[in-house]
C-alpha positions as CSV (number, residue, x, y, z in Angstrom):
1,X,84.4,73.3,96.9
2,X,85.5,75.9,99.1
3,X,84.5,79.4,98.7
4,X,87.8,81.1,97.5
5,X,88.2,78.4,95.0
6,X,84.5,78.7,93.8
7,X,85.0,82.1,93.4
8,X,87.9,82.4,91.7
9,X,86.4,80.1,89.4
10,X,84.1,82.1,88.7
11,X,85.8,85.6,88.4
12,X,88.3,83.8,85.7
13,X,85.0,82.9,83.9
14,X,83.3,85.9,84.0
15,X,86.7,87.6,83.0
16,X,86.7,86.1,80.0
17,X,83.0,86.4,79.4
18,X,83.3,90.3,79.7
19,X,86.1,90.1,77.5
20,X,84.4,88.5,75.0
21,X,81.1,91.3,75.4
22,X,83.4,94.0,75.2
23,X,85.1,92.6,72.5
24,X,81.4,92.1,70.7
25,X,80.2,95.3,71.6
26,X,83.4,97.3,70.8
27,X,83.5,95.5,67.3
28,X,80.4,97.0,66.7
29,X,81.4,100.5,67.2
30,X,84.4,100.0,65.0
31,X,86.7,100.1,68.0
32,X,89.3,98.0,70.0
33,X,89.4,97.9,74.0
34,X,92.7,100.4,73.9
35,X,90.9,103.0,71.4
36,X,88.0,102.2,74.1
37,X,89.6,102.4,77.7
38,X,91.5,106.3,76.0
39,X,87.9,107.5,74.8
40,X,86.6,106.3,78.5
41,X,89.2,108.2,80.7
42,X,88.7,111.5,78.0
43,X,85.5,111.0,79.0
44,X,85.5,110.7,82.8
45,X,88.3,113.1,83.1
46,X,87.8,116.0,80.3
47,X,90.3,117.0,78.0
48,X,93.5,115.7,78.6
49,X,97.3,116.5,77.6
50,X,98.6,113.1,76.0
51,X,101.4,112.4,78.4
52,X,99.0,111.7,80.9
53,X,96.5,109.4,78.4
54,X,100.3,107.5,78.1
55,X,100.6,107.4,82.2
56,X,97.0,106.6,83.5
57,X,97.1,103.9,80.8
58,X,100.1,102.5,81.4
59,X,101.2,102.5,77.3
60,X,104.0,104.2,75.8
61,X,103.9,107.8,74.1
62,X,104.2,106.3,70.5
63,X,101.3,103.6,71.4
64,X,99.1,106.7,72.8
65,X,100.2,108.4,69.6
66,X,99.1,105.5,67.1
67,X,95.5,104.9,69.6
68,X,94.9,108.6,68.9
69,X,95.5,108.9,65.3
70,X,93.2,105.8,64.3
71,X,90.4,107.8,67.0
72,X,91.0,111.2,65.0
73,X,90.9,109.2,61.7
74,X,87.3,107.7,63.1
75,X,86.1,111.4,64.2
76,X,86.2,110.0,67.8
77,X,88.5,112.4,69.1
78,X,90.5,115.2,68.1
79,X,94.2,116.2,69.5
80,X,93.9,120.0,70.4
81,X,96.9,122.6,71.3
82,X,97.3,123.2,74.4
83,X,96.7,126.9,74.8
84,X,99.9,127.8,77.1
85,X,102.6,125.2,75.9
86,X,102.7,124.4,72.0
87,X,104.4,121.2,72.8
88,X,101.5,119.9,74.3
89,X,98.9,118.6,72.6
90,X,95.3,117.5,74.0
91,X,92.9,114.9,73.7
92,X,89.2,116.1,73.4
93,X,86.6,113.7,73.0
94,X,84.3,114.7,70.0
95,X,80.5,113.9,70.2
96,X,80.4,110.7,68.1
97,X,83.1,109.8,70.4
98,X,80.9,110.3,73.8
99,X,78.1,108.6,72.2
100,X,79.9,105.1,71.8
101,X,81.0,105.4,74.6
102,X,78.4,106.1,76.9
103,X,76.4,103.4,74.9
104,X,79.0,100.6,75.5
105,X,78.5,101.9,79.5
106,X,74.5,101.3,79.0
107,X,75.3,97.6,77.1
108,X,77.4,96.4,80.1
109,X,75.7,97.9,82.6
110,X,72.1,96.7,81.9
111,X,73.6,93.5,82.0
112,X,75.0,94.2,85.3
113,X,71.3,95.6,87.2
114,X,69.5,92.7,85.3
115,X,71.7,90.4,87.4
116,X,71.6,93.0,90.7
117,X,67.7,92.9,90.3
118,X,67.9,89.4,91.1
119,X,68.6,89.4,94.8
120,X,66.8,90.9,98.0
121,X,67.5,94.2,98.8
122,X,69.8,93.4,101.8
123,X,71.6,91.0,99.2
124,X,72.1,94.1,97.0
125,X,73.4,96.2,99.6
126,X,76.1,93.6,100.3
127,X,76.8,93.7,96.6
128,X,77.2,97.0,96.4
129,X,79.7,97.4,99.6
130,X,82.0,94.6,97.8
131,X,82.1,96.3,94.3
132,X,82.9,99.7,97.0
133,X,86.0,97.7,98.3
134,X,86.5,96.0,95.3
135,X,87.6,99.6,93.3
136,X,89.3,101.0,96.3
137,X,91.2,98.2,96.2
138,X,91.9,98.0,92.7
139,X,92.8,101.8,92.6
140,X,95.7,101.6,95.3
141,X,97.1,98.3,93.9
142,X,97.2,100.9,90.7
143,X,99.2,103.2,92.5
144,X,101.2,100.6,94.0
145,X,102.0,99.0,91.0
146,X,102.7,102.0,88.5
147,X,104.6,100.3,85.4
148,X,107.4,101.9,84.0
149,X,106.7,103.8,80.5
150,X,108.5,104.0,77.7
């Protein structure tokens, strides 16, 4: 087998495998991978107006809207006026929130450094400079592809 085919056969498998661990993980915290991925980015990028929770995600206002009520309901988040514009309001991630969170990060990641412990150290560095290119590459084929939202 050649090695583009092998590894694509292996990316789809371990897509659906981390599909399924998030799904196991998340199901333990209560939550689903959309409540998850909105309580990540509130995370990573602080408080946040909701417009741009419905941009950087690429879901409509009313699906942001629905995501953030069942959060608020959960005490996961809470939706904050904006001090300037009463229009606006913000997403602030609330402690609970941060906790799951942070924990699913630990869950996946050991899994990821238990399998990065396994190779030589000029192995890991290779690694390393792949998963590099591989988010730069994934961030401007984000911004190359920006879905239209409802």
């Amino acid at each position: 087998m050649n090695k583009k085919k092998e590894f694509t056969r292996h990316f789809r498998e371990i897509q659906v495998n981390f599909s399924r661990f998030y799904a196991k993980v998340l199901t333990r915290a209560d939550l689903t991978l959309p409540q998850y991925a909105l309580l990540s980015q509130i995370l990573t990028q602080g408080t946040i107006p909701m417009s741009s929770a419905s941009r950087q995600l690429s879901i409509s206002k009313p699906a942001v809207t629905n995501l953030v009520d069942r959060l608020e309901k959960s005490k996961c988040l809470l939706r904050v006026p904006h001090p300037e514009d009463r229009r606006v309001h913000l997403l602030k991630i609330t402690t609970k929130g941060k906790r799951i969170v942070r924990k699913t990060q630990v869950r996946v990641l050991e899994v990821l450094l238990k399998t990065l412990d396994q190779f030589e150290s000029k192995d890991q560095k290779i690694i390393l400079s792949f998963y590099g290119l591989l988010s730069k590459h994934i961030r401007q084929a984000l911004i190359l592809s920006k879905p239209r939202v409802r």
